[in-house]
C-alpha positions in Angstrom: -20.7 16.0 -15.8 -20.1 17.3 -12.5 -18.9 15.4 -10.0 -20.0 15.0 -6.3 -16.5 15.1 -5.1 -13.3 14.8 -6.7 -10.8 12.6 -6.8 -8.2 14.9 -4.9 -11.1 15.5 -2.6 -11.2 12.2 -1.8 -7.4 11.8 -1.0 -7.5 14.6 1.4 -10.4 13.2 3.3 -8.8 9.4 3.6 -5.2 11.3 4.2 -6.9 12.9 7.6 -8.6 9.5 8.6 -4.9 7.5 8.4 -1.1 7.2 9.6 1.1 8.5 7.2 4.8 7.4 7.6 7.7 10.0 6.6 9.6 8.5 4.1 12.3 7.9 6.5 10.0 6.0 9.6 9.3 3.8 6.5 12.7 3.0 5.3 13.4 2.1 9.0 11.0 -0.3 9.5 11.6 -1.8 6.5 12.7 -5.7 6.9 11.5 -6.0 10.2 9.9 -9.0 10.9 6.3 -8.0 12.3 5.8 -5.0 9.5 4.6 -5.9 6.1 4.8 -3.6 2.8 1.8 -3.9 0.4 2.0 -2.5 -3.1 -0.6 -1.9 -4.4 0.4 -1.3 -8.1 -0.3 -2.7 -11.1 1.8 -5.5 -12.1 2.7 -3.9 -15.0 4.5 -1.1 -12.8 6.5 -3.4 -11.1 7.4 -5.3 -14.0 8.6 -1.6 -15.0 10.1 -0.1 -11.9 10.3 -2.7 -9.4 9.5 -2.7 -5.6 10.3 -2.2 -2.5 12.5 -6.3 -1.0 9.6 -8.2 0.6 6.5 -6.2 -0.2 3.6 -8.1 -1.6 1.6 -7.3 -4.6 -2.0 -6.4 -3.5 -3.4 -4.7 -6.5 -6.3 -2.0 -5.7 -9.7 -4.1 -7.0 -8.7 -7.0 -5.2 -7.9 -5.1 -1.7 -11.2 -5.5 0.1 -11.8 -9.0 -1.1 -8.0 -10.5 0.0 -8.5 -8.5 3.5 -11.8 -9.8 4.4 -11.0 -13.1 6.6 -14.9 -14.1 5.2 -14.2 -13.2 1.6 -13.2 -17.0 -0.2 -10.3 -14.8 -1.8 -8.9 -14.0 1.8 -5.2 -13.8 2.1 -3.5 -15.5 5.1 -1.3 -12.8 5.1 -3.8 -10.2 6.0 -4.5 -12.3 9.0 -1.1 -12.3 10.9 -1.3 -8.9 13.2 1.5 -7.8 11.3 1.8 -4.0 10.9 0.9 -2.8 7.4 2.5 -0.2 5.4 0.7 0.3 2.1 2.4 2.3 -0.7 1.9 3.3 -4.3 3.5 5.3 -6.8 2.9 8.6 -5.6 0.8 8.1 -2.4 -2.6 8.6 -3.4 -3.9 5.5 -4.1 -2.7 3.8 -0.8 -4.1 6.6 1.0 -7.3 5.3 -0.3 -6.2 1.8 -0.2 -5.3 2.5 3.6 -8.5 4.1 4.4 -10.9 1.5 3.0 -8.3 -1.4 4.8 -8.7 0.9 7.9 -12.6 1.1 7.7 -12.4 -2.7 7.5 -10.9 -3.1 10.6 -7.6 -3.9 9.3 -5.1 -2.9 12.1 -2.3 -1.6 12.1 -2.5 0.3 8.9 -0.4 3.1 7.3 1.1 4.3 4.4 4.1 6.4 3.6 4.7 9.9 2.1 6.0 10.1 -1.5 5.1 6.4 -2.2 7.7 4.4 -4.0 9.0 7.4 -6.0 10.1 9.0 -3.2 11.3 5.8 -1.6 13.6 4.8 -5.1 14.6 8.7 -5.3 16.1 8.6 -1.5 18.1 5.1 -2.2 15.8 2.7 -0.8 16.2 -0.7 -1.6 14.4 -1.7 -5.2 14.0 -5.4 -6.3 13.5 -6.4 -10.0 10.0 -8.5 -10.3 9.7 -10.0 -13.8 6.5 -10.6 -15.5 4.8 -14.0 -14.8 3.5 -16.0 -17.8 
């Protein structure tokens, strides 16, 4: 099967649509009071490598649906003018993640270079989260 576009494609064209952070422009706004950080991992990655102090999990199928003021799974959160920094293992799925939140209307919106690899790798501050049962 060949597909339409791929999924590299598709990274390049939401990267040229958003606000990508350096690594370091993310570190410094980091634990400010009107910026929140949005993982969207799986919980299973946290559980495994932790996140970034403060961030809230906002794993990638529920995105749309928590955003969406309309949506009966709307997050409070998502309605407080805060700035958004998304961020992901490596960067590509916030990219997306940032796109669709930016076609949504969602405002302020970014994401950072190097996701939370790069973020651990540079020193940046890692809390533990342990599995919820």
């Amino acid at each position: 099967m060949k597909l339409k576009k791929s999924v590299k494609q598709m990274v390049d064209e939401a990267s040229a649509a958003i606000e990508t952070l350096t690594l370091a422009d993310a570190l410094a706004l980091h634990g400010k009071p009107d910026v929140t950080f949005i993982d969207i991992r799986d919980p299973r990655e946290l559980w495994r490598d932790g996140t970034i102090p403060g961030a809230i999990n906002v794993t990638r199928g529920m995105l749309e649906m928590w955003i969406d003021p309309e949506s009966p799974y709307a997050k409070d959160y998502f309605q407080t003018g805060n700035r958004f920094v998304f961020f992901c293992a490596g960067a590509w799925r916030s990219a997306l993640a940032t796109a669709t939140a930016k076609d949504m209307g969602l405002s302020p919106v970014c994401h950072f270079e190097g996701g939370f690899s790069a973020w651990k790798k540079a020193g940046g501050p890692v809390a533990t989260v342990e599995p919820k049962h």
